[in-house]
TIVOVO-635394 format. One line per 2 residues: number of its first residue (from 1); for each residue x, y, z of N, C-alpha, C. Coordinates in Angstrom, 3 decimals, decimal comma. Atoms other than C-alpha are relative to their C-alpha. Last residue first. Example, Ala and Ser with C-alpha at 12.3 -4.5 7.8 and 13.67 -1.06 7.14 Angstrom:
residues 2
2) -0,820:-1,190:-0,060:13,670:-1,060:7,140:-0,770:1,090:0,730; 0,890:-1,190:0,000:12,300:-4,500:7,800:0,900:1,200:0,000
//
This chain:
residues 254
254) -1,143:1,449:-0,387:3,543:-3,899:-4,896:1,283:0,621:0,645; -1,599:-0,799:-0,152:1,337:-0,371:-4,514:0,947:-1,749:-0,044
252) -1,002:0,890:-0,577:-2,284:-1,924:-5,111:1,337:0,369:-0,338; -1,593:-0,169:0,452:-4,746:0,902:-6,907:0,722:-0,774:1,004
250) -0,207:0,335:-1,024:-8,627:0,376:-6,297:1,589:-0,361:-0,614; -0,493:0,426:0,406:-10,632:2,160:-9,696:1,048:-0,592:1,579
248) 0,696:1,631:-0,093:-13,543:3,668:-8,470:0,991:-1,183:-0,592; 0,730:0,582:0,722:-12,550:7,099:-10,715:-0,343:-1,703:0,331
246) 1,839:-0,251:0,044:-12,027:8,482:-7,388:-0,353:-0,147:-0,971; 0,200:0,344:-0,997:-8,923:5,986:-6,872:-1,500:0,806:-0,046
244) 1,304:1,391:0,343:-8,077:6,515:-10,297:-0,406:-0,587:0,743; 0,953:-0,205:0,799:-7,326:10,389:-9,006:-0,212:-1,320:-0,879
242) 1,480:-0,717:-0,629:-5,846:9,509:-5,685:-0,847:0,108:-1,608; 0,786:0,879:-0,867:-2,999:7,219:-7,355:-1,474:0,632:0,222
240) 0,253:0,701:1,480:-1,898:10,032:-10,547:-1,390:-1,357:1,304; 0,952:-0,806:0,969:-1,209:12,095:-7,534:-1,347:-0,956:-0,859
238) 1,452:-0,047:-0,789:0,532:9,850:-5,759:-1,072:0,567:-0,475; 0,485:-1,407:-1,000:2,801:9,763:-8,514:-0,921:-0,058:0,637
236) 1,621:-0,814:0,772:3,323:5,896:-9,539:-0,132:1,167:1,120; -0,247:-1,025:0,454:7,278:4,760:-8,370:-1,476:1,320:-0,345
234) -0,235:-1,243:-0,747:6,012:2,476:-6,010:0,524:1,350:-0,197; -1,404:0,087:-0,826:5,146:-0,365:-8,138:-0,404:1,752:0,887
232) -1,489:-0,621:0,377:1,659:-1,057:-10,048:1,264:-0,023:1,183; -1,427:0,251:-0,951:-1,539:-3,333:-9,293:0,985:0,252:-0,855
230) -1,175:-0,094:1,010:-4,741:-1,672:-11,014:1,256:-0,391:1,077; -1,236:0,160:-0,844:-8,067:-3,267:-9,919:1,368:0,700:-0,840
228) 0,493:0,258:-1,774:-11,682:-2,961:-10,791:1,348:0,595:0,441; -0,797:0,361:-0,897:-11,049:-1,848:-14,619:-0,786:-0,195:1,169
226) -0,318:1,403:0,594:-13,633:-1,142:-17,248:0,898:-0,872:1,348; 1,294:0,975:-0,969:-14,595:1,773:-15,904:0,062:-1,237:0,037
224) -0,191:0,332:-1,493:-10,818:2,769:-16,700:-1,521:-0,300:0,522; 0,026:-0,964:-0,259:-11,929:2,567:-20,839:0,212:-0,300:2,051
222) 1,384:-0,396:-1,017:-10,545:-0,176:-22,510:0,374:1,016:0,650; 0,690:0,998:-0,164:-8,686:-1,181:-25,943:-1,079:0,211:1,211
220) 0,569:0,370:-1,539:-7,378:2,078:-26,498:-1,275:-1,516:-0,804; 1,311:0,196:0,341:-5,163:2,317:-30,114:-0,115:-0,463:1,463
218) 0,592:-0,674:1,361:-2,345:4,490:-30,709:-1,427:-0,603:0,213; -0,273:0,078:0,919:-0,456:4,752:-26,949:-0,988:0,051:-1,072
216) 0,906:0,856:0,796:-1,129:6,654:-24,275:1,030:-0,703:-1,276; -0,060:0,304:1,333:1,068:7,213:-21,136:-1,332:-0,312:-0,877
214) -0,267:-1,504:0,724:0,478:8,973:-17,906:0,267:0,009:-1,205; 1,219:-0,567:-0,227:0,991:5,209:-16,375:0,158:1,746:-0,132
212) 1,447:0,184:0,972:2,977:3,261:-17,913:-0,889:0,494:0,357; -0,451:-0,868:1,421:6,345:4,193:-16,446:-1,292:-0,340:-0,839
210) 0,147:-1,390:-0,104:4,556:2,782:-12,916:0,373:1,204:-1,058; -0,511:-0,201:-0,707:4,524:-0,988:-13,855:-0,517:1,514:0,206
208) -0,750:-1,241:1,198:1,233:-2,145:-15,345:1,007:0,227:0,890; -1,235:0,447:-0,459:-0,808:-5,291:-14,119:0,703:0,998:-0,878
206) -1,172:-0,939:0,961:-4,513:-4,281:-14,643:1,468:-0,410:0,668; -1,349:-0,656:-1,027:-6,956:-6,524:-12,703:0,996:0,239:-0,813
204) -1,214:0,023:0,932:-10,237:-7,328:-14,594:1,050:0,752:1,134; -0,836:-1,013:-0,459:-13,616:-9,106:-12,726:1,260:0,551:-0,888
202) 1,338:-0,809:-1,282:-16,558:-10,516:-14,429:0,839:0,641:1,059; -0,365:-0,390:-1,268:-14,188:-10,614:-17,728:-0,865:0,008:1,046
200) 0,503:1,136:-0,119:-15,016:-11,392:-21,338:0,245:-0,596:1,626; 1,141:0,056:0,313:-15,263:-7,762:-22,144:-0,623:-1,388:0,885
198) 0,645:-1,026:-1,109:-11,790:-7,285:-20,932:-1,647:-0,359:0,172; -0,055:0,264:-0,857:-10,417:-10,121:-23,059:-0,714:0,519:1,473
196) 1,600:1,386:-0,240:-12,648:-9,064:-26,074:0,382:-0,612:1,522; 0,984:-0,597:-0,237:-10,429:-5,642:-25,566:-1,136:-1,140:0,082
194) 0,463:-1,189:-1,375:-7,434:-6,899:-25,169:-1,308:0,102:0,335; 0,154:1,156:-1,002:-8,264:-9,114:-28,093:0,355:0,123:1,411
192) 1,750:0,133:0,189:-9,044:-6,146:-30,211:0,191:-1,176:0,941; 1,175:-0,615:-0,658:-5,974:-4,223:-28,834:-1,372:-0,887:-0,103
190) -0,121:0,297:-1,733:-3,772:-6,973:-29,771:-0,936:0,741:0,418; 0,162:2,077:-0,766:-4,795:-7,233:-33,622:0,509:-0,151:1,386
188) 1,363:0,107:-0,105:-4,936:-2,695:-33,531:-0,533:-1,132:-0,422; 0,203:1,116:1,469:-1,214:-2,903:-32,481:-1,598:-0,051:0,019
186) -0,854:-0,761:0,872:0,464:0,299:-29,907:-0,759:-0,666:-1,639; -1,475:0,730:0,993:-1,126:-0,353:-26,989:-0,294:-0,064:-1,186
184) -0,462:-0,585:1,803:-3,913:1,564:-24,977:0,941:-0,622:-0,289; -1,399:0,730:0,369:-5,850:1,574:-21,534:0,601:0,234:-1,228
182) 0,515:1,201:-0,536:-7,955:4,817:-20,339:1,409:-1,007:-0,638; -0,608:1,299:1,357:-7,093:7,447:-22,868:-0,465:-0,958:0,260
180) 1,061:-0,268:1,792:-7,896:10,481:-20,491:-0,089:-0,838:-1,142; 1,984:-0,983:-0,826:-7,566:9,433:-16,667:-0,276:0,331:-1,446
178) 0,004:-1,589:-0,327:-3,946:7,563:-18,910:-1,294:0,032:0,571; 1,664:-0,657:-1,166:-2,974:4,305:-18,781:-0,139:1,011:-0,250
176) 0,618:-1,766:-0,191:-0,028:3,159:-21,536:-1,423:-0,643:0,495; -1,236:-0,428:0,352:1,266:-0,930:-22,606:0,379:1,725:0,100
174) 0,290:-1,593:1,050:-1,282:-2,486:-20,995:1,333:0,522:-0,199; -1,032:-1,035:-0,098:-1,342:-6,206:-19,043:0,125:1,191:-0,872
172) -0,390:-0,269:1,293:-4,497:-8,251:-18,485:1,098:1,191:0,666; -1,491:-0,847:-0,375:-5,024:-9,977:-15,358:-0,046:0,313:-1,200
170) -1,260:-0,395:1,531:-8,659:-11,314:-16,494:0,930:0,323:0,657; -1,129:-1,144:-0,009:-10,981:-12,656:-13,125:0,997:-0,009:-1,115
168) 0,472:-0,427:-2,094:-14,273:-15,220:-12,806:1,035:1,359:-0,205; -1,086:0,220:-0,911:-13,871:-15,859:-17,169:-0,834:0,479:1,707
166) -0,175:-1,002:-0,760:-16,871:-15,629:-19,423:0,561:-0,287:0,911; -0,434:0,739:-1,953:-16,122:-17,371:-22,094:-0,586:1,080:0,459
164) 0,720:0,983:-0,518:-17,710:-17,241:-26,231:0,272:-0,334:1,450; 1,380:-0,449:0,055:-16,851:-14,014:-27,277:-0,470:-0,650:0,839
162) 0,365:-1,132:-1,103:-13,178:-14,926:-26,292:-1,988:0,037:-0,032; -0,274:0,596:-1,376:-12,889:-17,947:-28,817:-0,609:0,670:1,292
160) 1,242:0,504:-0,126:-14,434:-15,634:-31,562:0,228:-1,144:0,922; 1,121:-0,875:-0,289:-11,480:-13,496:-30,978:-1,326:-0,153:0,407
158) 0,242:-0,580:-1,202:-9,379:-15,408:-31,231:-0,926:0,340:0,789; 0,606:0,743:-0,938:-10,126:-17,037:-34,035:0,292:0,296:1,487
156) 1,477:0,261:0,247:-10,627:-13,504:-35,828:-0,157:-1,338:1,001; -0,400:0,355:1,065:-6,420:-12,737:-34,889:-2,079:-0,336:0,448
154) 0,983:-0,929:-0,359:-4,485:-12,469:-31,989:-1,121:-0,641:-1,453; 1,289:0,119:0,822:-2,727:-15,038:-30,389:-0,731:0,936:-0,578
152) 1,939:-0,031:-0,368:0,380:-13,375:-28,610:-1,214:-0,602:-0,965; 0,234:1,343:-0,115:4,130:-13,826:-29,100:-1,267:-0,482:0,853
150) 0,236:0,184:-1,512:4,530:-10,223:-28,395:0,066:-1,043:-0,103; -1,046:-1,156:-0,457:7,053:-9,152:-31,661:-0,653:-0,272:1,874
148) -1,286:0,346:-0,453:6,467:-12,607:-33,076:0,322:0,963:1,091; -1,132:-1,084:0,748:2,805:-12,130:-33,427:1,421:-0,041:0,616
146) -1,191:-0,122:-1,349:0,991:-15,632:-32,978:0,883:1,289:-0,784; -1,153:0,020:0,468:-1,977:-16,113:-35,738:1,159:0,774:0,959
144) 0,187:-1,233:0,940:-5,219:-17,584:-34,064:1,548:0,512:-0,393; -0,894:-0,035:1,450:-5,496:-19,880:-31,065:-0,523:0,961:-0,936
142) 0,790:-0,309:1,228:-6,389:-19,721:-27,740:0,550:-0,125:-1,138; -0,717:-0,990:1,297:-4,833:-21,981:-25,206:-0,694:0,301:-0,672
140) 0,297:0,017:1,249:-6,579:-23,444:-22,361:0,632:1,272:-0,539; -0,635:-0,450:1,010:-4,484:-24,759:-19,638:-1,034:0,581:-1,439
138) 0,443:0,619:0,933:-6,072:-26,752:-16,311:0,015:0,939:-1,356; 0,623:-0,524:1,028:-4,317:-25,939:-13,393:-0,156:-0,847:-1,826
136) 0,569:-0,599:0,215:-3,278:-27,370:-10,511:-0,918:1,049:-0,645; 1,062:0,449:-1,324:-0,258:-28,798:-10,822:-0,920:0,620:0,209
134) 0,106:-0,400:-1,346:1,404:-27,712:-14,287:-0,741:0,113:0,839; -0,494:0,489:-1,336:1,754:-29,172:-16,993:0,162:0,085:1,419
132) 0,204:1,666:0,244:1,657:-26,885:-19,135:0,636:-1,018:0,657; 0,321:0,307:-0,737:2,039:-23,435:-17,303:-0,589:-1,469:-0,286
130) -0,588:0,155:-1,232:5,178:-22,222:-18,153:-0,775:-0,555:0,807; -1,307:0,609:-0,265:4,609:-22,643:-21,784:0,783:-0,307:1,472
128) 0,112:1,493:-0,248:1,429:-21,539:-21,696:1,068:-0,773:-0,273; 0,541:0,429:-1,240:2,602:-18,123:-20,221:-0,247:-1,343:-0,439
126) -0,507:0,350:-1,668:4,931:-17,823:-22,849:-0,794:-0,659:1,360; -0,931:0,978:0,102:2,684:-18,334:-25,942:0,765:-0,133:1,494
124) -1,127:-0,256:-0,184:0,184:-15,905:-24,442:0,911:-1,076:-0,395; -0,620:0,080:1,239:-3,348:-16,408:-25,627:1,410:0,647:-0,269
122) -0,897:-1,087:0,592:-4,467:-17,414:-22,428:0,297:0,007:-1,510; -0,521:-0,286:1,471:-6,862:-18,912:-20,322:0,889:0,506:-0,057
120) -0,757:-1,298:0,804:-6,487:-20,875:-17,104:-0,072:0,332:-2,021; -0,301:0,150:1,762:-8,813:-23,171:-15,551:0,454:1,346:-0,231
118) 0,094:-0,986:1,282:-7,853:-23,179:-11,894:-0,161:-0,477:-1,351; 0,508:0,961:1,043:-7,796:-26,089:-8,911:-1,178:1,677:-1,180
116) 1,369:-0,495:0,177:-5,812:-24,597:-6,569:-0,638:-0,621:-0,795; 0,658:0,745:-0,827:-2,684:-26,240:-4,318:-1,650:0,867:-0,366
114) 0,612:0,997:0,921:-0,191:-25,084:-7,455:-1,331:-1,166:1,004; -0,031:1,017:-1,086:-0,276:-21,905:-6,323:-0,198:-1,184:-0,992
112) 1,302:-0,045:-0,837:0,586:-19,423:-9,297:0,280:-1,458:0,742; 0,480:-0,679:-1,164:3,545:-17,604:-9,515:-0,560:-1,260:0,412
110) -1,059:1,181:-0,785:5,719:-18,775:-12,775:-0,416:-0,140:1,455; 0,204:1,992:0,617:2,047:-17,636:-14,493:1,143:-0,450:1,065
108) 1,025:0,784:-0,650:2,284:-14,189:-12,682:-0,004:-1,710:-0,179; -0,111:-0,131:-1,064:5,583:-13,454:-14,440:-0,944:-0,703:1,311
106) -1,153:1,394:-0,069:4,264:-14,302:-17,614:0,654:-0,177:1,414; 1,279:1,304:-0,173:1,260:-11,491:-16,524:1,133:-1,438:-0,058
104) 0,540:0,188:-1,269:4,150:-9,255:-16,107:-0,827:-1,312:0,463; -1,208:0,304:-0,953:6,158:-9,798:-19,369:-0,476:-0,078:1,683
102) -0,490:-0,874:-0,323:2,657:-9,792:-21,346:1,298:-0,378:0,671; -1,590:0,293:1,345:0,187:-11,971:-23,484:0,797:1,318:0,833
100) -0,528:-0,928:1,640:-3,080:-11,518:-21,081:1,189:-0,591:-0,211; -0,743:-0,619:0,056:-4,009:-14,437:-18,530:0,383:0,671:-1,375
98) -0,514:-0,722:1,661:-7,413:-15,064:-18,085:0,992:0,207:0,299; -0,799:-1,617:0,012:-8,744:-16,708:-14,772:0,503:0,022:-1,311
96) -0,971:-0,195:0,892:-11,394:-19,666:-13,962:0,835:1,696:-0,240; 1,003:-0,297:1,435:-12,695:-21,289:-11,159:0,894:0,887:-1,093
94) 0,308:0,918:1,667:-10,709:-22,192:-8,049:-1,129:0,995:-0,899; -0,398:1,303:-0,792:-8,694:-20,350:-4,619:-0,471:-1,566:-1,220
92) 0,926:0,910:-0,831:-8,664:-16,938:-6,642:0,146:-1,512:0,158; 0,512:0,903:1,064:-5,917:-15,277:-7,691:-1,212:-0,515:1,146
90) 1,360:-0,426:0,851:-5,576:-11,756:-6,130:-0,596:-1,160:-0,556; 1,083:-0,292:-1,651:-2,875:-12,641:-3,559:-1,121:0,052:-0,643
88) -0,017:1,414:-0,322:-0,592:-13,618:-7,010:-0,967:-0,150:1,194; 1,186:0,606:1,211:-1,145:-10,172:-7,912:-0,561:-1,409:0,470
86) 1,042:-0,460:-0,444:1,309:-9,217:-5,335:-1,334:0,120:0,043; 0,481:1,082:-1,619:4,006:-11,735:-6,235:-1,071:1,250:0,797
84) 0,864:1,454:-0,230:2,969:-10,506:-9,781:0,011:-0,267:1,176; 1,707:0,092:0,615:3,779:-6,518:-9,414:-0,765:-1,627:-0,098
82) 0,984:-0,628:-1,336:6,561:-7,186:-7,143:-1,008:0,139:-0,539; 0,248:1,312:-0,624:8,238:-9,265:-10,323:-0,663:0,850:1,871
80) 1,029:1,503:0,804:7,097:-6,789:-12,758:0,099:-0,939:1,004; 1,472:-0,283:0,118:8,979:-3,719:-10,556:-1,019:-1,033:-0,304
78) -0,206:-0,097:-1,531:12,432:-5,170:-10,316:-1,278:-0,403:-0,196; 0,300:1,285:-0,172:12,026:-5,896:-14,528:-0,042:-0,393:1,979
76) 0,205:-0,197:-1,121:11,922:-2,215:-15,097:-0,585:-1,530:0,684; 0,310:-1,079:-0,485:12,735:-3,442:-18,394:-1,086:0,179:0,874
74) -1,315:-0,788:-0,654:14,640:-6,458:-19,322:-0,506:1,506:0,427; -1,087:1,006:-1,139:11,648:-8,470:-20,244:0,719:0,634:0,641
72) 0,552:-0,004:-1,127:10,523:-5,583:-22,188:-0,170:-0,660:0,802; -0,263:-1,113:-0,817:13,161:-5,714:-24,679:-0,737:0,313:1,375
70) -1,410:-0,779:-0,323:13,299:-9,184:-25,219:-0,162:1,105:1,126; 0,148:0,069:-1,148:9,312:-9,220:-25,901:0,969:0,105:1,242
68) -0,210:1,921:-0,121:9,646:-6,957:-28,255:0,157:-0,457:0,980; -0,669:1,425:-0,235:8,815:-3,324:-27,894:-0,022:-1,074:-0,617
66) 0,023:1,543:-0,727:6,412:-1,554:-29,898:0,887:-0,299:-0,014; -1,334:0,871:0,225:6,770:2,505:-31,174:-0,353:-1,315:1,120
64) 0,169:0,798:0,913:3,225:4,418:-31,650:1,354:-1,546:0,322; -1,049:0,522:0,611:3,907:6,800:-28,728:-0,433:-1,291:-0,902
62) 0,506:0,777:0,609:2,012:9,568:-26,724:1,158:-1,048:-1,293; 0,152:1,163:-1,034:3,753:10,874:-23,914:-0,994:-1,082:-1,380
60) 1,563:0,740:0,468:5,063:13,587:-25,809:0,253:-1,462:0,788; 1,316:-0,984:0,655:7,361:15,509:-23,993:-0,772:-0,690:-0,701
58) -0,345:-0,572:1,803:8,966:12,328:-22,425:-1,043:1,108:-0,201; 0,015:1,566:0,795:8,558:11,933:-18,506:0,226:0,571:-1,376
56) 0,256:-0,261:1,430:10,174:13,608:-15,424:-0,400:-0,819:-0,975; -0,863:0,766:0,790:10,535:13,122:-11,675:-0,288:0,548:-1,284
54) -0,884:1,271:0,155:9,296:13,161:-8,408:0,756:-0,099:-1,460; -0,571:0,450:-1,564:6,413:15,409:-9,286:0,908:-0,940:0,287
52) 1,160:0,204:-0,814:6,160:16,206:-13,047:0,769:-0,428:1,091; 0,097:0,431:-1,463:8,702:17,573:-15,329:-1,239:-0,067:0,692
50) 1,454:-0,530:-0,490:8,429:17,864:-19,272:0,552:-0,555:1,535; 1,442:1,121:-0,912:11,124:16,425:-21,098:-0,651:0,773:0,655
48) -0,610:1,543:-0,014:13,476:17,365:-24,176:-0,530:-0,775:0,795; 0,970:1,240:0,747:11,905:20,730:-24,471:0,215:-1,038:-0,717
46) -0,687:0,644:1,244:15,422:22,400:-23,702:-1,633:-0,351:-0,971; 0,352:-1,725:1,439:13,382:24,829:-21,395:0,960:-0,585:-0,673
44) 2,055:-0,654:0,010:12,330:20,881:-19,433:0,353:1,315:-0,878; 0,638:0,798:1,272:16,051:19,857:-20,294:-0,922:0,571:-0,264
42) -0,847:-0,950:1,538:17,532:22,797:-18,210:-0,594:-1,124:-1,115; 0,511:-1,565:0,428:15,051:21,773:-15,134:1,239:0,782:-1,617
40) 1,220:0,541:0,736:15,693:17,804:-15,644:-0,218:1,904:0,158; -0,091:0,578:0,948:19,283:19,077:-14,668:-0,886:-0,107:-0,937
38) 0,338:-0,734:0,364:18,378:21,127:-11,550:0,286:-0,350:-1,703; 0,593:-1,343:0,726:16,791:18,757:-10,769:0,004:1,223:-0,767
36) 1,015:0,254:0,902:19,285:16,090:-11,026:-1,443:0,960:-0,401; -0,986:0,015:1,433:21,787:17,984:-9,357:-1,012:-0,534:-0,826
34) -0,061:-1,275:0,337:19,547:18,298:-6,223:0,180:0,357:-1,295; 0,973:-0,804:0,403:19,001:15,005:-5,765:-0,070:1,071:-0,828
32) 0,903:-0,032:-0,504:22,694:14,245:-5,736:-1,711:0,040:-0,783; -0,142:-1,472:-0,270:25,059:12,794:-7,721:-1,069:0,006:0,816
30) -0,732:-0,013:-0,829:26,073:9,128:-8,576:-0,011:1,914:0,754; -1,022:-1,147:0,358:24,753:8,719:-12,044:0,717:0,407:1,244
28) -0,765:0,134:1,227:22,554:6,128:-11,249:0,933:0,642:-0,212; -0,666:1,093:-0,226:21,582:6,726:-7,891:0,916:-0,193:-1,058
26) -1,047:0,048:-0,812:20,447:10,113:-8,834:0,626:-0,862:0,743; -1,365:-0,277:0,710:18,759:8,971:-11,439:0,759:0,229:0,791
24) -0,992:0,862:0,761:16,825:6,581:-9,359:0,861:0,544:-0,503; -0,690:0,399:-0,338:15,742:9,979:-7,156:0,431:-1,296:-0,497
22) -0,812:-0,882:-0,606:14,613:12,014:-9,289:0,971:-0,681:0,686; 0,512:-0,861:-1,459:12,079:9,520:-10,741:1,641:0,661:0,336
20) -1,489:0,322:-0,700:12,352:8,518:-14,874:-0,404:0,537:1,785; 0,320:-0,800:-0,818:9,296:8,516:-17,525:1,747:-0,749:1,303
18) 1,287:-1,120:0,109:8,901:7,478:-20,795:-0,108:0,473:1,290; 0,536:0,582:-1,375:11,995:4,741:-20,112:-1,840:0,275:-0,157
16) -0,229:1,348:-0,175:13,846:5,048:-23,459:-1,296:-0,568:0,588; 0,401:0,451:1,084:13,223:8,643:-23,926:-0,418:-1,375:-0,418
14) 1,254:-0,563:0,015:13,319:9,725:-20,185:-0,433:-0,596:-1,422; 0,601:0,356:-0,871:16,658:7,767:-20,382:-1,599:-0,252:0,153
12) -0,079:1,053:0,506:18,077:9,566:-23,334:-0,721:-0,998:1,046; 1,420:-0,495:0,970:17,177:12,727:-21,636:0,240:-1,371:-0,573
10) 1,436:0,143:-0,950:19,202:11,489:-18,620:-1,071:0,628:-1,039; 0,328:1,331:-0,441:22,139:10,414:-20,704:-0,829:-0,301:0,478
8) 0,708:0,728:1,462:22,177:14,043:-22,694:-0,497:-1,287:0,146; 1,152:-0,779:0,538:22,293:15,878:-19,278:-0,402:-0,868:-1,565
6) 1,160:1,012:-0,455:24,802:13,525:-18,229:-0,910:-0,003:0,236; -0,339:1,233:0,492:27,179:14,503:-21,205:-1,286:-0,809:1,167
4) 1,037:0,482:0,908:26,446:18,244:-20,331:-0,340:-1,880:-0,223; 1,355:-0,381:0,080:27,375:18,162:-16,843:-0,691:-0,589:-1,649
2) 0,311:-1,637:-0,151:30,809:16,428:-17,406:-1,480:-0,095:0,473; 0,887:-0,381:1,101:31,156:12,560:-16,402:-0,314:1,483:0,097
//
């Protein structure tokens, strides 16, 4: 593969991904370190991506555009399943837990012990699909109108479902973090039930991989006070770690 050609594959990447590390590409593509910097350095005075430590993310970090659930299934799908079996340490032994509408949190669901005695919410089609029936737990579904693109409840009866619990621990999943945005995804009928989920919370544990964090998207559902817990992967800039670490926020590396 020439230079340019894998200069256009690694901006395509960054575009895809919203953020890439130095050293995956250079697995990928088969070159060094080195090469990749100095690579992401001719994009960066292309203004095609922006470099940060380890790696690079899209010049704008802000982004309107929603997955499906498809697509984000298949992405950074390593990551999601270290993010639940790590999560999975977090459940508690009985009383009740929230699961958000997400590829991670679904993840969690194929997880949990079945030697607990849990009431589970959700307004995740998937997750209650994986968890009906299943040993140890006791299933409530919310209802309200199911969006194809997450296959999530959202919707007034939702909503007024939520008002009414107050869960022991939420896992909710986000689609962008930022120290300035707090959480955020892309639909303002998921954000609001995000956001009643959070509300309806006495603890909340964030399940995000590491390309989600430095991101916003269009509408914030909660602000990082909001959070206790954020369990990500090992890509997240240390950086980025220490500073929601002194906003009181307790970061888990899966």
């Amino acid at each position: 593969m020439y230079a340019a050609e894998r200069q256009e594959a690694i901006a395509g990447l960054v575009r895809s991904r919203g953020r890439v590390a130095v050293s995956d590409v250079a697995v990928s593509f088969g070159v060094t370190t080195e090469t990749v910097r100095r690579d992401l350095g001719l994009l960066e005075r292309t203004g095609l991506v922006r470099r940060v430590h380890g790696g690079a993310v899209a010049t704008s970090a802000l982004s309107v555009l929603e997955p499906g659930v498809l697509e984000r299934e298949s992405t950074a799908a390593e990551a999601k399943e270290r993010i639940a079996a790590r999560a999975v340490e977090l459940v508690p032994p009985r009383g009740s837990v929230l699961l958000d509408a997400g590829t991670t949190t679904a993840r969690l669901a194929g997880l949990l012990p079945t030697d607990r005695d849990l009431l589970v919410v959700t307004n995740a089609v998937p997750v209650a699909a994986r968890l009906a029936g299943a040993r140890g737990v006791r299933l409530h579904l919310l209802g309200g109108r199911v969006r194809g693109r997450t296959q999530a409840a959202v919707g007034e009866e939702a909503l007024r479902a939520l008002a009414d619990l107050r869960v022991d621990v939420a896992f909710v999943g986000t689609n962008a973090l930022s120290l300035r945005f707090g959480l955020s995804t892309p639909d303002h009928d998921e954000a609001a039930v995000k956001r009643a989920a959070v509300a309806a919370a006495q603890r909340v544990i964030v399940l995000a991989d590491s390309s989600k964090v430095g991101r916003e998207q269009l509408v914030r559902f909660a602000d990082l006070d909001a959070v206790d817990v954020l369990v990500t992967d090992d890509g997240i800039d240390p950086r980025d770690v220490a500073d929601l670490r002194a906003r009181e926020v307790e970061v888990l590396i899966a």
